[in-house]
C-alpha positions as CSV (number, residue, x, y, z in Angstrom):
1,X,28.5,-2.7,-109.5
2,X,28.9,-0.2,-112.3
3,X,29.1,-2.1,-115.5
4,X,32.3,-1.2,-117.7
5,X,32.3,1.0,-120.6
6,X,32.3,-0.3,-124.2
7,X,34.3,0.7,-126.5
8,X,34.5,0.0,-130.7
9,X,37.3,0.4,-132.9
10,X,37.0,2.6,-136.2
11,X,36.6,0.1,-138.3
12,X,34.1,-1.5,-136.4
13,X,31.5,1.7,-136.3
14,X,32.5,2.6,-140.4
15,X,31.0,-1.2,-140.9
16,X,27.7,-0.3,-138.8
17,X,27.7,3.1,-141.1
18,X,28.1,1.7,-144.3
19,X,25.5,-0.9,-143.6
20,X,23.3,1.4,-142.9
21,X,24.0,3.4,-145.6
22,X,24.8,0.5,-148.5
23,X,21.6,-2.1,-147.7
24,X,18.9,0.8,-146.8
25,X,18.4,0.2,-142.9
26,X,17.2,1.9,-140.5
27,X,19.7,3.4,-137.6
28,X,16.6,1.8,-135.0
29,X,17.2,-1.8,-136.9
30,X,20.9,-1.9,-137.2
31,X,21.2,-0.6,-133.5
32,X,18.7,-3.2,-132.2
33,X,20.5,-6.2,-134.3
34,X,23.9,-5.2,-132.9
35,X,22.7,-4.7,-129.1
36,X,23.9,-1.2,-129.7
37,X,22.0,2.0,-128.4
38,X,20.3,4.3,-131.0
39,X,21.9,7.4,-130.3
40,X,25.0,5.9,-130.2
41,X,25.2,4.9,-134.6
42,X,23.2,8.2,-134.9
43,X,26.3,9.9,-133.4
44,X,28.6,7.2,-135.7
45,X,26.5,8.4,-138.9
46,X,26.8,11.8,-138.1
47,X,30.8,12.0,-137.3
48,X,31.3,9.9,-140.8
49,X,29.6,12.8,-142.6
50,X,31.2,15.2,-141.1
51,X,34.5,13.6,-142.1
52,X,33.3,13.1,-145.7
53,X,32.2,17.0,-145.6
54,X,35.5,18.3,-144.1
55,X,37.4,15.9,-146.7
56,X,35.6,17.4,-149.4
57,X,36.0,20.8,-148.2
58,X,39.8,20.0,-148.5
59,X,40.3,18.3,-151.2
60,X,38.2,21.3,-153.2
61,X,40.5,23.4,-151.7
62,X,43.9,21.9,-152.9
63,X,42.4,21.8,-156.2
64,X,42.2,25.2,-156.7
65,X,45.4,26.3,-155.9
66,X,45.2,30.6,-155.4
67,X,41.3,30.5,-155.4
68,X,41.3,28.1,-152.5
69,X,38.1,30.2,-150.8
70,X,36.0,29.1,-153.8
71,X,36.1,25.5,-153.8
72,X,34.8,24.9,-150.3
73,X,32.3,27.8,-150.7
74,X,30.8,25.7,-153.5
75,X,31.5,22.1,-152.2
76,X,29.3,23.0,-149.2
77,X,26.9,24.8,-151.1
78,X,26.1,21.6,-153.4
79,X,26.5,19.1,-150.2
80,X,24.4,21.1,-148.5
81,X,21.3,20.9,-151.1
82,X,21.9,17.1,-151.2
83,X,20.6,16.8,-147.6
C-alpha cells in the first residue's frame, strides 16, 4: 500500500525556518526532531531566501523610482557577499 503524501501549510515550514535560523540548529537536528526528511527543510530554507532575495530586489527597485536597474543591481551585489 502506497503511503499518502504529506503535506505542510506555509506557516508551518516558515516556523521550521526560523527555528533554524533564530536558535542556531542544524537543518539534520530540526529535521530529525520533527520526523521530517533533510532535504525536505533544506528545500524550505532555500525557497525562504529566495523570497527574502526577490523581496528585496523589489522593494530596492520601487525605491528608486527612474533608476530602478540600480537598486537590484546593488541589493544582489551586497546579499550576495553576505553568503
Amino acid at each position: 500500500m502506497k503511503r499518502k503524501r504529506r503535506t505542510f501549510d506555509p506557516s508551518f515550514k516558515l516556523e521550521i525556518v526560523n527555528t533554524i535560523k533564530n536558535q542556531g540548529l542544524s537543518v539534520s537536528q530540526v529535521a530529525k526532531d520533527m520526523n521530517l526528511t533533510e532535504s525536505t527543510v533544506r528545500r524550505w530554507v532555500q525557497q525562504v531566501g529566495e523570497e527574502l532575495v526577490g523581496s528585496i530586489w523589489l522593494w530596492c527597485s520601487m525605491c528608486l523610482p527612474g533608476e530602478s536597474w540600480a537598486g537590484p543591481f546593488f541589493v544582489k551585489k551586497d546579499v550576495t557577499a553576505l553568503k
